[in-house]
Structure formats: structure tokens, C-alpha cells
C-alpha positions as CSV (number, residue, x, y, z in Angstrom):
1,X,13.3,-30.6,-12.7
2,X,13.7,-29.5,-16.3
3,X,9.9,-28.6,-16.3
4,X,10.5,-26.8,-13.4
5,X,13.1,-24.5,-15.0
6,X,11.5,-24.2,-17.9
7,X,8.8,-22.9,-16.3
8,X,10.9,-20.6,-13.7
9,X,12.5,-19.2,-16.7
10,X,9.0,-18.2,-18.4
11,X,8.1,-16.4,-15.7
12,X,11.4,-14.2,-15.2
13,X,10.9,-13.5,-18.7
14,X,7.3,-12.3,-18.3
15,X,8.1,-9.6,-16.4
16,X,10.6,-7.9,-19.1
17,X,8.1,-9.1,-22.3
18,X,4.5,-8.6,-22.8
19,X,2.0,-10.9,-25.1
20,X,3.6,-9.5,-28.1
21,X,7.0,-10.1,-26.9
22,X,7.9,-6.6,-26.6
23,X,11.0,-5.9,-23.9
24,X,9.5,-3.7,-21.3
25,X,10.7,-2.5,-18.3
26,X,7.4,-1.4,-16.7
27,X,6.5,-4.6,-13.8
28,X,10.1,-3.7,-12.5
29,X,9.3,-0.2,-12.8
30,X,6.6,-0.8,-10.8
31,X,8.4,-2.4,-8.0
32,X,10.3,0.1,-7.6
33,X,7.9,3.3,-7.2
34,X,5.8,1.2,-5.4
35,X,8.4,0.5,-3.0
36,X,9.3,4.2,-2.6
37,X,5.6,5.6,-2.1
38,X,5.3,2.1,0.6
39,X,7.6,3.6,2.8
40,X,6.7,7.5,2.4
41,X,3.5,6.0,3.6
42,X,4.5,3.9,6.2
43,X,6.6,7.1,8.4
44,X,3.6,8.6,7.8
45,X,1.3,9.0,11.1
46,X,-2.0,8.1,10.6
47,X,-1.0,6.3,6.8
48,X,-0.6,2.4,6.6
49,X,0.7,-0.1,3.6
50,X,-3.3,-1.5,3.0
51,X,-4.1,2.0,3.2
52,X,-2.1,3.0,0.5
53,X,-2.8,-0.1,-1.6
54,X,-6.4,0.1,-1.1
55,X,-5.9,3.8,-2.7
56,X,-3.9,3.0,-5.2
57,X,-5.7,-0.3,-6.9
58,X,-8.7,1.4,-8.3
59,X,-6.3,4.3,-9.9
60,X,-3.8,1.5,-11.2
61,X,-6.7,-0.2,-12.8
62,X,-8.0,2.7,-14.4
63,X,-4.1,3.1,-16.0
64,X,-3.1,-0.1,-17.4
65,X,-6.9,-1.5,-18.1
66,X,-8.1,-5.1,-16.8
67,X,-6.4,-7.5,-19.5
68,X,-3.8,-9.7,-19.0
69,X,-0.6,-7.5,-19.5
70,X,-1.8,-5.2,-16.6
71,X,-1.6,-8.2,-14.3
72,X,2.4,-7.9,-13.5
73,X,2.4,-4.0,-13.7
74,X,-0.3,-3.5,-10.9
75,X,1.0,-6.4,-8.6
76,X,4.5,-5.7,-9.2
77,X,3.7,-2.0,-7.5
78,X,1.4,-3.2,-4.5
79,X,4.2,-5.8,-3.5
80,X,6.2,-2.8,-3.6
81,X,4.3,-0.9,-1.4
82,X,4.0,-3.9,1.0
83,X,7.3,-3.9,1.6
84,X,7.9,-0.5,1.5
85,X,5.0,0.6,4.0
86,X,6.6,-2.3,6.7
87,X,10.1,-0.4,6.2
88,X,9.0,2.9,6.7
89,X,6.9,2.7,9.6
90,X,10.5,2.2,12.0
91,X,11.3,6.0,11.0
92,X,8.5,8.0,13.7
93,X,9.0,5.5,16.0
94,X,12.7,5.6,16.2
95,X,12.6,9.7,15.9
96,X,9.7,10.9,17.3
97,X,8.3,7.8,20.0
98,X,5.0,7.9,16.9
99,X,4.5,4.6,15.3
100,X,3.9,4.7,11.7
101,X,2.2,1.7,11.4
102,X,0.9,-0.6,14.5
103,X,3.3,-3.0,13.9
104,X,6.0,-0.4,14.9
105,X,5.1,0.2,18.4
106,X,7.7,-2.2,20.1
107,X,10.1,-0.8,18.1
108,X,9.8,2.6,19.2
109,X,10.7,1.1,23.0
110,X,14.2,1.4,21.9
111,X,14.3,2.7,19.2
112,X,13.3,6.0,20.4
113,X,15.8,6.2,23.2
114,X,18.5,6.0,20.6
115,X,17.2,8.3,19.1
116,X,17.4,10.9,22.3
117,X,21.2,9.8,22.5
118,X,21.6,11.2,19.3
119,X,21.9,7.8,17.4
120,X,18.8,8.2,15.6
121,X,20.2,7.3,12.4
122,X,22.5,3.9,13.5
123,X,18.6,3.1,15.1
124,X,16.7,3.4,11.5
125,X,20.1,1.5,9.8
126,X,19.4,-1.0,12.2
127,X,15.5,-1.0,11.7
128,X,15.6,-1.2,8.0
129,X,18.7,-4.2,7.9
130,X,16.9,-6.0,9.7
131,X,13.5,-5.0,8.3
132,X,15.0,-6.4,4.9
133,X,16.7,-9.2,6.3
134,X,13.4,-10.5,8.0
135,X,11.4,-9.8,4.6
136,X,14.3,-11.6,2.6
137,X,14.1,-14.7,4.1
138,X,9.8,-14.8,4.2
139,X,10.2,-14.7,0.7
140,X,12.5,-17.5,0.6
141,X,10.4,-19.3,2.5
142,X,7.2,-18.2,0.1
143,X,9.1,-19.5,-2.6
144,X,9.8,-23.2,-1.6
145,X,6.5,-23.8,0.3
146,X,3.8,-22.5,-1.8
147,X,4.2,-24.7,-4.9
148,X,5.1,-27.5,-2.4
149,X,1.8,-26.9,-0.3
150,X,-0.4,-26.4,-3.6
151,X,0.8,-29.2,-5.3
152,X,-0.1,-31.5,-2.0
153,X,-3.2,-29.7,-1.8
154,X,-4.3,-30.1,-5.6
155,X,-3.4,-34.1,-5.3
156,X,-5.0,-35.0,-2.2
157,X,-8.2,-32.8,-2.1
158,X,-11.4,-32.7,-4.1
159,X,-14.2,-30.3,-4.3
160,X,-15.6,-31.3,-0.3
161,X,-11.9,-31.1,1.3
162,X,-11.5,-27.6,-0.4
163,X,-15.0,-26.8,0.9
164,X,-14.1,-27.8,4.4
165,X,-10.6,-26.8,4.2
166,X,-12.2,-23.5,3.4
167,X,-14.6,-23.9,6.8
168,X,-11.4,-24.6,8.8
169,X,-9.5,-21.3,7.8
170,X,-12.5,-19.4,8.7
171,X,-12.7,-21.1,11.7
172,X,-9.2,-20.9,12.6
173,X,-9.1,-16.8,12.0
174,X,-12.3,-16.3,14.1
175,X,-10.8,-17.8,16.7
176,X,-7.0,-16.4,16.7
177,X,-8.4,-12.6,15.5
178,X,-10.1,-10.6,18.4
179,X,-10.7,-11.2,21.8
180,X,-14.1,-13.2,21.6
181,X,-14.6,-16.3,19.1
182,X,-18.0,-16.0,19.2
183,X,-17.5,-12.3,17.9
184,X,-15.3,-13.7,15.5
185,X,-17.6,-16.1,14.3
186,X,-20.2,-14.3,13.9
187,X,-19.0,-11.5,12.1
188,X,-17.5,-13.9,9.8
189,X,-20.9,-15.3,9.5
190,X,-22.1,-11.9,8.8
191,X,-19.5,-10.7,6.1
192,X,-20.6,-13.8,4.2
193,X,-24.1,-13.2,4.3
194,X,-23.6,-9.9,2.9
195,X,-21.4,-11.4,0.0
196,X,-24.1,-13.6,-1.0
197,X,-26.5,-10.3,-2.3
198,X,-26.9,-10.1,-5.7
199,X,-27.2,-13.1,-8.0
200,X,-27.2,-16.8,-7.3
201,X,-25.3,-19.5,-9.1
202,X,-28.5,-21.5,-10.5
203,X,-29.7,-18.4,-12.0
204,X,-32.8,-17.9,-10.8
205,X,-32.3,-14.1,-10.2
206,X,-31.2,-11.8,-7.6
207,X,-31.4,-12.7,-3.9
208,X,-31.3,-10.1,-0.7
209,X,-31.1,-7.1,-3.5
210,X,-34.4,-5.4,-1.8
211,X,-35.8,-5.0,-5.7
212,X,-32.9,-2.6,-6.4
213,X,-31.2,-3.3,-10.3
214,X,-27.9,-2.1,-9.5
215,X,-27.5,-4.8,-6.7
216,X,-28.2,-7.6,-9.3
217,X,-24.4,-8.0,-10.1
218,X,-23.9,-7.8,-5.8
219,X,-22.1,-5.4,-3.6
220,X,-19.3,-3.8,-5.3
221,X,-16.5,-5.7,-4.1
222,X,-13.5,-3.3,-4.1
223,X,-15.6,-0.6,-2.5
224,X,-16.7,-3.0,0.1
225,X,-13.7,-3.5,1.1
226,X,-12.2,-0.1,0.6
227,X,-15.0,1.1,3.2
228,X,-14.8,-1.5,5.8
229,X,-11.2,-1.4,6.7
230,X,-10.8,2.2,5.3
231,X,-13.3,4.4,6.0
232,X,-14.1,2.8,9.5
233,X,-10.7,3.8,10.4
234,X,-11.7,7.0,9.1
235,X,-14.8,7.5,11.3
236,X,-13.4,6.5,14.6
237,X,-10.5,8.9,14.0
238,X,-12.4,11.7,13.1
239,X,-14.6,10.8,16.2
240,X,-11.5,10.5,18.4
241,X,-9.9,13.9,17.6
242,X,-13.4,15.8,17.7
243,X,-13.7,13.8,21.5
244,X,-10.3,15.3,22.4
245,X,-9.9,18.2,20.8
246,X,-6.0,17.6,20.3
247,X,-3.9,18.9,18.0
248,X,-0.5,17.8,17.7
249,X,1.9,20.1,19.1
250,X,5.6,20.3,18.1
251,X,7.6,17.2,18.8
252,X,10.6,17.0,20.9
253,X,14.1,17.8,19.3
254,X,16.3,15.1,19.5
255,X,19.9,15.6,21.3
256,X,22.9,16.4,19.6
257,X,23.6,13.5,17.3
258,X,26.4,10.9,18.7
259,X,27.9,7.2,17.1
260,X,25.8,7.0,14.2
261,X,28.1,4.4,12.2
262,X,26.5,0.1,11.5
263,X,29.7,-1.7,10.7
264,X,29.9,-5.4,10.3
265,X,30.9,-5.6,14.1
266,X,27.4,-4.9,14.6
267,X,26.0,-6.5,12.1
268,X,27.7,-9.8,13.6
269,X,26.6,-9.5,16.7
270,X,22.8,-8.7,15.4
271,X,22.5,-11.7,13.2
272,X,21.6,-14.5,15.9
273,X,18.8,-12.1,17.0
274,X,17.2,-10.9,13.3
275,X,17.8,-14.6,12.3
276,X,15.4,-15.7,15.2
277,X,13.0,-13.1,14.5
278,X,12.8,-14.2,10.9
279,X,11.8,-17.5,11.8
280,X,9.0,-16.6,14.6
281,X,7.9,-13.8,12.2
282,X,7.9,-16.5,9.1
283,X,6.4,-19.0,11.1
284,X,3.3,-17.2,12.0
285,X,2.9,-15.3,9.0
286,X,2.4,-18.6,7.3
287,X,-0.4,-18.9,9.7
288,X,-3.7,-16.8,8.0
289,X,-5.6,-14.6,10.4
290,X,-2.7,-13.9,13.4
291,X,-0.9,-10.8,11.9
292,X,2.2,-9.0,12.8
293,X,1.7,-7.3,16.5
294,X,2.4,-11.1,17.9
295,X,5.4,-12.1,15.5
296,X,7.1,-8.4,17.4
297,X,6.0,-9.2,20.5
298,X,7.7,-12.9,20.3
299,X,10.4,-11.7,18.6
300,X,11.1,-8.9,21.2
301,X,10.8,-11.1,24.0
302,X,12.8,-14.1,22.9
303,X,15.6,-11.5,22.0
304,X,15.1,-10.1,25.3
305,X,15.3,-13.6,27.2
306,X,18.6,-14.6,25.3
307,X,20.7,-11.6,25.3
308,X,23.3,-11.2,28.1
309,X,21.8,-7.4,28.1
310,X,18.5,-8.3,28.6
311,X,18.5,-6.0,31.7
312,X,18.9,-2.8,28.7
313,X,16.2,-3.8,27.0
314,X,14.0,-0.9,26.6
315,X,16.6,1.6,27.4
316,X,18.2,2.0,23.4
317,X,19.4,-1.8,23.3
318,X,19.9,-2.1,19.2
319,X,18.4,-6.3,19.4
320,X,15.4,-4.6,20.9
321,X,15.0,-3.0,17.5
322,X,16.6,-5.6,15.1
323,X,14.1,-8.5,16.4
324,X,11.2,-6.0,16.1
325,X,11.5,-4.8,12.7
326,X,13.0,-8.4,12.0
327,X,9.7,-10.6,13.2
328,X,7.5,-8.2,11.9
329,X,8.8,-7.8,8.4
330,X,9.4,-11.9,8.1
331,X,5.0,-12.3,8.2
332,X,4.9,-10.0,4.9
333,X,6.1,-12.6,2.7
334,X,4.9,-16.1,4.6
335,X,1.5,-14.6,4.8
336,X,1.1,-14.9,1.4
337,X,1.9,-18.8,1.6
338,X,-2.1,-19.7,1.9
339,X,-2.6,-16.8,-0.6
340,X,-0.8,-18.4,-3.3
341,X,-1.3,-21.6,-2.8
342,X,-5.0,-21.6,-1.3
343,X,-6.4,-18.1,-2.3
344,X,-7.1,-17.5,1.3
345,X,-5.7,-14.3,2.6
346,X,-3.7,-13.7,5.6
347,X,-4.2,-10.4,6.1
348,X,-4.9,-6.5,4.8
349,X,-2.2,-6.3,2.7
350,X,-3.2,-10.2,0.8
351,X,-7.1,-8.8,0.6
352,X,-5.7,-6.4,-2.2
353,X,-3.5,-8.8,-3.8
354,X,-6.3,-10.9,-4.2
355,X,-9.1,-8.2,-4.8
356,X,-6.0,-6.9,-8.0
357,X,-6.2,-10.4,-9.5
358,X,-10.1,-11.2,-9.1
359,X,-10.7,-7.7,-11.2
360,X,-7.6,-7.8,-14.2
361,X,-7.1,-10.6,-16.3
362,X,-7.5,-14.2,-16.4
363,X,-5.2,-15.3,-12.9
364,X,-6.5,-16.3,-9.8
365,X,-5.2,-17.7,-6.7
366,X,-5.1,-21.0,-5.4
367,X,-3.6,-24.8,-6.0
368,X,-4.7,-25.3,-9.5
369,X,-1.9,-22.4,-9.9
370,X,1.1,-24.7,-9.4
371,X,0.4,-27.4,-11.7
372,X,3.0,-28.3,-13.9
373,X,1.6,-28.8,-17.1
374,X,3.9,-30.4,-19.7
375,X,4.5,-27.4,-22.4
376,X,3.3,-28.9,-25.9
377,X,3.7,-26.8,-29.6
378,X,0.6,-27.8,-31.7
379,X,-0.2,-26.3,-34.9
380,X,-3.2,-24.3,-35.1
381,X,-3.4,-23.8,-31.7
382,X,-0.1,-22.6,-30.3
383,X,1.6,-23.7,-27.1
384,X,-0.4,-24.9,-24.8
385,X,0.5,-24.8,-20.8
386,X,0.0,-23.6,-17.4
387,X,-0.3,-20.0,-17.7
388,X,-1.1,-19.1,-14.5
389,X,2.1,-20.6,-13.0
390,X,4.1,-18.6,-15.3
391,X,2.3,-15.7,-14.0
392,X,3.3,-17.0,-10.2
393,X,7.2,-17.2,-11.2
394,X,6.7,-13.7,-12.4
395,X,5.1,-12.4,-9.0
396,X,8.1,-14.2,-7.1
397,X,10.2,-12.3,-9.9
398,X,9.2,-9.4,-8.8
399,X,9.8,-9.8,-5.5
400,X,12.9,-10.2,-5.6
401,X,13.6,-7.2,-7.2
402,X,11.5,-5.6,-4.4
403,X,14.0,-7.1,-2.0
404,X,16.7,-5.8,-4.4
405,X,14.9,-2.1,-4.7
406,X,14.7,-2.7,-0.8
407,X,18.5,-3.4,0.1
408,X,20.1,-0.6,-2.3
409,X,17.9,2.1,-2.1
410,X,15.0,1.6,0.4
411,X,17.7,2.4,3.5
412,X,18.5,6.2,2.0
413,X,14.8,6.6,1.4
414,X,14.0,5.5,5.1
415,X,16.9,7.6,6.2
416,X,15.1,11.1,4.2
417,X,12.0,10.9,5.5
418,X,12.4,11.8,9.6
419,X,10.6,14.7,8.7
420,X,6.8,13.0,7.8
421,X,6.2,12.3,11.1
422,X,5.6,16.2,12.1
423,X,2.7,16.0,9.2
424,X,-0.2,16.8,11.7
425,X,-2.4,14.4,12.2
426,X,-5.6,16.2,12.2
427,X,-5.7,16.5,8.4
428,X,-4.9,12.9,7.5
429,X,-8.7,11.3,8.0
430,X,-10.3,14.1,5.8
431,X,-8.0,13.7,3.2
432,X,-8.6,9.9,3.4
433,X,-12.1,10.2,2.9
434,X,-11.7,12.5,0.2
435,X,-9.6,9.8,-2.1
436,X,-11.1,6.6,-0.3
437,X,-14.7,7.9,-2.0
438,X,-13.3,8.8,-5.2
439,X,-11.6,5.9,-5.7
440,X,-14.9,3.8,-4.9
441,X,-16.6,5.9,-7.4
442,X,-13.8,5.4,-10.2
443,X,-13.2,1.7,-9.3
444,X,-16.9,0.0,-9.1
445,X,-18.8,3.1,-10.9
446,X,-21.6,5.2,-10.1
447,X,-23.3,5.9,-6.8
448,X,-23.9,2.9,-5.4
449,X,-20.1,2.3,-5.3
450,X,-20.0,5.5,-2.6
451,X,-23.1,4.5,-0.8
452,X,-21.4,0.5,-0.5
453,X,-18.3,1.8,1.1
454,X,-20.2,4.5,3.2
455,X,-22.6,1.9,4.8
456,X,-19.2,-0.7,4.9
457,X,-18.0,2.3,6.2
458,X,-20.2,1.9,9.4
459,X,-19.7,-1.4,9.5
460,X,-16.2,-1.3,10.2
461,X,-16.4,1.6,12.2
462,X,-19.2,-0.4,14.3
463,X,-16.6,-3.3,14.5
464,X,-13.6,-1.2,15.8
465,X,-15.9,0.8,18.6
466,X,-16.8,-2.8,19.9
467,X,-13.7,-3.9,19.9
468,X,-14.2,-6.8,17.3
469,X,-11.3,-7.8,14.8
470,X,-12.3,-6.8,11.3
471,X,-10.2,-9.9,9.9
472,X,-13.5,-12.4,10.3
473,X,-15.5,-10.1,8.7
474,X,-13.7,-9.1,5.7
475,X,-11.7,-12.7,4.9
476,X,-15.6,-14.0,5.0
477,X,-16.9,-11.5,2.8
478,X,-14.3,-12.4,-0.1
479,X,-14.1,-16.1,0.3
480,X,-18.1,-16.6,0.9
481,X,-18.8,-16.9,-2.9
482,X,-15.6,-19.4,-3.3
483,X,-17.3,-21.6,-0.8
484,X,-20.6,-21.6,-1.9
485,X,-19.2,-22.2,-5.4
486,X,-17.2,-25.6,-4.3
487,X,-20.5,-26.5,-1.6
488,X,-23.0,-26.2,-4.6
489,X,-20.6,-28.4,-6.8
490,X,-19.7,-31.2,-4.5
491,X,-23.2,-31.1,-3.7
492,X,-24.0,-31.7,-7.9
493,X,-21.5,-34.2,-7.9
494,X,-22.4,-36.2,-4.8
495,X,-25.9,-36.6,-6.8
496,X,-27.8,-34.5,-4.5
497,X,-26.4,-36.0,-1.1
498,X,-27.1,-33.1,1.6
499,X,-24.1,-35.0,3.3
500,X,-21.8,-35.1,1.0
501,X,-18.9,-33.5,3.5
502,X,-19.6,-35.7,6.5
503,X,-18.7,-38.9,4.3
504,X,-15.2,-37.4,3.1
505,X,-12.4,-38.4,5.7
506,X,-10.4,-35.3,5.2
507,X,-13.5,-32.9,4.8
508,X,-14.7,-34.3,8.0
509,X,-11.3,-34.3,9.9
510,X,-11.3,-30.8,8.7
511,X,-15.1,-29.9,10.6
512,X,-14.0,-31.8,13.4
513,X,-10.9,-29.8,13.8
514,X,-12.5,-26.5,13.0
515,X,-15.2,-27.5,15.4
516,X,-11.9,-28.3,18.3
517,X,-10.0,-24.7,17.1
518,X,-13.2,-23.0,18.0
519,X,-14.1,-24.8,21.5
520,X,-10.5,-24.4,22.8
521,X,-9.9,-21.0,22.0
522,X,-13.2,-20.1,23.7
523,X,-12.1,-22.0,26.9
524,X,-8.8,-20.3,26.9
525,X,-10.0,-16.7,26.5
526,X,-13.4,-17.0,28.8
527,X,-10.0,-18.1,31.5
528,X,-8.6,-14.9,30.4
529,X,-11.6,-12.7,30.8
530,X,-11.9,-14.5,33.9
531,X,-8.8,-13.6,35.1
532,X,-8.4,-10.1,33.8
533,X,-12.1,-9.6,35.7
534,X,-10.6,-11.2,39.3
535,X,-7.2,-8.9,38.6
């Protein structure tokens, strides 16, 4: 326990001293503006939170550098945009019936009929206590699972149960993401293929490069990324409004404002309901791959079957909105349990935590974080410990301060900002472009930066027109070189035994169960296909 503390403290004080032990307040900073731009963009049609971080990564990198001290600084401001960007999105679909983000399109089912009684304003109160709240206890929960879970991890697993526990998240997020496994799988399949250009770990030169230098080194990873989920998004948008032809006219006024007060009375009678939501929203958020549209939906509807009003649901019913914005803020923090404690993202927003550490400093995700190294003094060499889990108190540091940041000022933020949503948006995907390609080009460097998130571009764009879940995809792309890494060194250690997995118990209980995940989800949604084609 001392240990523990020790450590704990460490980490809170990272964030106020750098190497030199110089008091700054820049991670906090951070946090803070972070935060603010997160929920600008998030009541901003046509904007999203892994948007904005995906934007701001390459321009944050080319501000603090890639060493060690930049590490806090840059993640301190994309958690603040995470949170931020999951807040703001309530405001157009409370005011104008326009979710900002896609996780805020059940709350707009009553949020925006409160918003034509004139209680507009009690609706985003509402929306961003119990965004908060949700997002409060996630973190919570983040906090006592992740070291727990990596420190299990790290004792009972070796190099084949990583390898297969690696196999089994895949697996699990093919089948869960999308409406076909077998799409899943093989897009998966196919973002790992595509990681595996460039050079080998034996050595023995570049592989799939097409005799082409500047793929020696690989595909650009940040601008990979940046184009699949990005500029896809771009393409079909730009496809859609030329398709349509629609330009958004002026929205609806809202009536003449009424009760716009959220006193404790209401606050009482809310907590059951956001303290539900949480746990659904935490629950599944700690599950990689399943995202935030199900934790609202669950949330809404268990709200719904419990009330005594269930009957006003959808009519302005204030639950309807506080188990919304609850479930789906309580999957921010929980998803980033398999982040920190297996380096295996849960979503968007973790692919950019994980893409910030993998290009500035010496930190990376995973169990070997939250070992707790006894802290020795030896002369000639300095102190010697666990560095990287001082660095993981300091990201939980931070986010608590984003929670802070998020309960004093993110609410008067939230409440300025009804007047985003009339930004048109036909000028939103060509101003996208615009920054997406410049930040390839200033992240990764020269031309081949551009032309790796034009053709990813495609790709995703390819991906959403067929109605196949990026998730696969990108989660394979970033973990592929992880896996072949740990397959090629079990492999070395077995002494060359091509079956090296099979004669782990855990690694094979791990197959086995990927191999079960992927034959029952395909049974259950060939009955739904089935179904929906008989309907």
C-alpha cells in the first residue's frame, strides 16, 4: 500500500513538474482548453470528438516535440476533448432536433420537445449533469480496474496468452461491430495485412512496398488512420450533399422560453435513472469494439421500463435525457479499461490516445504499465523505477481535473453554444479535407503522407457505402504489428514449435473462445437477416 501511494503521489506530481523539476501548469492547462474546443466541436453538426482529436495530434506534436515532457501536455488535451466533444453534442439535439454527434440522437427524442416548450435550457442542465455524472463514475471505475486487470494479466500470461488474448479481442470486435462477422472478420484481416507493408522484424528488407523507398519504414500510421475514419467520412458526405442537393435551411425558432430552473428536487428524483445509465454505459464501455449507440439505447429503455411515466417518454420526459447523456458518457472512461491495461483500443477516441503515445516519448500501453516496481536510490545511476506507471497516475491525474474542468465550467460553455448548430452544413466536409490533408502532410511528412490518407481515404469511404463497421479495420491495422511481434517471439522461444499456441491452456481456451464468439454471432445475425428478410 505504501508503494502504491508512493507511486500515486509521483504521478500527481508529474503533471505540475517536468524532468527538471520545474512547476508547470501546462498538462492542466491542457485539460482545460481541450475540454472547451471538445465541446465547441461536439454541438457542432457535422464535427465529432475523434474528429477533432485526429486534427489536433499532428499540430500538438509539432508544438511540444516528441520527448518525454510532451507526453502529459498532449494527452492531457485529447482527454479534454474526449470529454468535451461527448458533452457538447446534447446542445443541437436538445435545441434544434440535430445531433451533434451520433451518440446524441436518443437524446434529442426528448430533449428537443423540451426545447419547443421553452425549457431548452433545464434540457441541456440536465444533459450535461448527467453527461458528467455518467463520465465521473467511468473514471472511477477506470481507476480501480485497470491496474487490477493488468496486474492479473502481467502474472498469469506469457508471450502465447497475449498473442491469443490479442486473437480473441479481434475476434470479439469483428463480431459485435457491424452487421456481418464475416465482414468484420475480414476487414480486420485486411487492416492487418496492410499494416504489415514496409519492413519485417528479421530484417531481411521491405515486404509488399512494390520497390517504392519511402514505404520501407511502412504506411504512415497517423495518416492512415487520419484518412480511414476521416476522410471517408469526408467522401460520403460530400457525395451525399452533391446526391441531394440540400442546403440547410433556417431552423425552427423555439417557443417562448418557460421553467428553466434544475434544483435538487430534480436532481433527486434523476439520480436512480443516471445512476443506472452509468453502470450499463460503464459496463459496456469496458467491453472493446461495442461503442456508445447501444449503452443510450439500454440506458433509454431501462429508464423507460422503470419510470412510473414511462407512457411520456418521448414527449419532453427529463429521464429520457438524463439516461441518454448518462449511458453514453459512462463508455468514455471504461473504454479505456483494455487501453490501459491491454493497449487494445475500444474505440475512435482510444485509436488517438494510443496513436499520441506510440509517436512521443518512451510510454506505451499495456500490463507491463502497472507493475510496481520497488523505487531504489543508487549512486551513479539515480532512482531507478516504474516510469511508465508514474506516467499512468498522471493520465488518471488529469482526468480528474477534466472532470473538475467538466462540472464547474463545461455546463456554462454547453449552455453558450445553441448557436453552432445553425453553422451550415455544406461547408463543414471541405473544410475537413482542407485540415485532415495538412495535418497528414505536417504529421508523417512529405507526399506519401497525403497520398496514404487519400487512398485510406477510399478505404473507409468504401467501408461506410457497404455498410461495414470501420472498427475491424482500423483496431487490426494498429494492433497487427503488436501481434506479429509477440507470435514471432513465442515462436523464438518455443524453439521453433509452429504450435507453440495450441499447447498453452489459456492461449488455447482463448482460440477456442474466439473461435465460439465468432460462430454464435454469425448464427444470431444470419436469424436476424432472416427475419428482417421474412418481415
Amino acid at each position: 500500500m505504501e508503494l502504491a501511494l508512493t507511486y500515486i503521489t509521483l504521478g500527481v506530481q508529474s503533471v505540475f513538474f517536468d524532468s527538471t523539476g520545474a512547476f508547470i501548469w501546462l498538462p492542466v492547462v491542457m485539460v482545460l482548453v481541450g475540454l472547451i474546443l471538445g465541446i465547441v466541436i461536439g454541438a457542432t453538426p457535422g464535427l465529432n470528438g475523434p474528429f477533432a482529436m485526429a486534427i489536433s495530434l499532428p499540430v500538438l506534436i509539432s508544438i511540444f516535440g516528441t520527448d518525454n515532457d510532451a507526453l502529459l501536455p498532449v494527452l492531457g488535451f485529447l482527454i479534454g476533448v474526449m470529454k468535451g466533444a461527448t458533452v457538447g453534442g446534447a446542445v443541437p439535439a436538445i435545441l434544434f432536433n440535430t445531433p451533434g454527434t451520433p451518440d446524441a440522437y436518443l437524446t434529442t427524442l426528448d430533449g428537443y420537445p423540451m426545447a419547443r416548450k421553452g425549457q431548452g435550457v433545464k434540457a441541456m442542465k440536465i444533459a450535461h449533469f448527467s453527461s458528467v455524472s455518467g463520465d465521473t463514475c467511468s473514471d472511477i471505475a477506470l481507476f480501480v480496474a485497470a491496474p487490477t486487470l493488468a496486474i492479473s494479466i502481467e502474472a498469469a500470461l506469457d508471450l502465447p496468452e497475449k498473442a491469443a488474448l490479442i486473437i480473441l479481442s479481434l475476434s470479439f470486435m469483428a463480431a459485435v461491430s457491424g452487421r456481418s462477422v464475416t465482414k468484420g472478420l475480414l476487414t480486420g484481416v485486411f487492416g492487418m495485412l496492410l499494416a504489415l507493408v514496409g519492413t519485417t522484424l528479421s530484417g531481411h528488407g521491405a515486404r509488399m512496398a512494390l520497390d517504392i523507398p519511402d514505404l520501407g519504414n511502412g504506411l504512415p500510421l497517423t495518416s492512415a488512420v487520419l484518412g480511414v475514419l476521416v476522410l471517408g467520412e469526408v467522401f460520403t458526405a460530400i457525395e451525399d450533399q452533391t446526391r441531394n442537393h440540400k442546403v440547410q435551411s433556417n431552423l425552427e425558432n423555439l417557443v417562448s422560453p418557460g421553467d428553466q430552473s434544475f434544483r435538487w428536487p430534480d436532481v433527486r428524483r434523476l439520480l436512480p435513472t443516471i445512476g443506472r445509465s452509468a453502470a450499463i454505459g460503464t459496463g459496456i464501455g469496458a467491453l472493446p469494439g461495442i461503442g456508445t449507440t447501444l449503452a443510450a439505447t439500454l440506458g433509454y429503455e431501462v429508464a423507460r421500463k422503470k419510470s412510473p411515466n414511462k407512457d411520456r417518454f418521448g414527449t419532453g420526459e427529463p429521464e429520457g435525457i438524463a439516461a441518454t447523456e448518462a449511458a453514453n458518457s459512462a463508455v468514455s472512461g471504461a473504454n479505456l479499461i483494455p487501453v490501459m491495461s491491454l493497449g487494445i483500443p475500444g474505440n475512435f477516441a482510444a485509436v488517438f490516445l494510443i496513436l499520441a503515445v506510440e509517436s512521443i516519448g518512451d510510454f506505451t500501453f499495456g500490463p507491463q504499465v502497472f507493475r510496481f516496481t520497488e523505487i531504489k536510490v543508487i549512486e551513479d545511476y539515480g532512482t531507478i523505477m516504474n516510469e511508465e506507471l508514474v506516467i499512468a497516475f498522471g493520465i488518471f491525474t488529469l482526468m480528474v481535473f477534466g472532470n473538475i474542468f467538466n462540472w464547474s465550467i463545461g455546463r456554462y460553455v454547453m449552455l453558450s453554444l445553441g448557436l453552432l448548430a445553425k453553422i451550415p452544413t455544406t461547408i463543414t466536409p471541405a473544410l475537413v479535407l482542407l485540415i485532415t490533408l495538412t495535418a497528414a502532410y505536417a504529421q508523417d511528412g512529405g507526399f506519401v503522407a497525403v497520398f496514404t490518407a487519400l487512398g485510406f481515404g477510399l478505404i473507409g469511404y468504401v467501408l461506410r457505402r457497404l455498410d461495414i463497421s470501420l472498427l475491424p479495420f482500423v483496431i487490426g491495422f494498429i494492433l497487427s504489428p503488436k501481434l506479429e511481434e509477440l507470435v514471432r517471439s513465442g515462436y523464438s522461444a518455443s524453439g521453433g514449435d509452429p504450435y507453440f499456441l495450441l499447447k498453452s491452456p489459456i492461449a488455447l481456451f482463448f482460440l477456442l473462445t474466439s473461435l465460439a464468439i465468432i460462430l454464435r454471432a454469425s448464427q444470431k445475425k444470419d436469424a436476424e437477416t432472416l427475419k428482417d428478410t421474412l418481415s
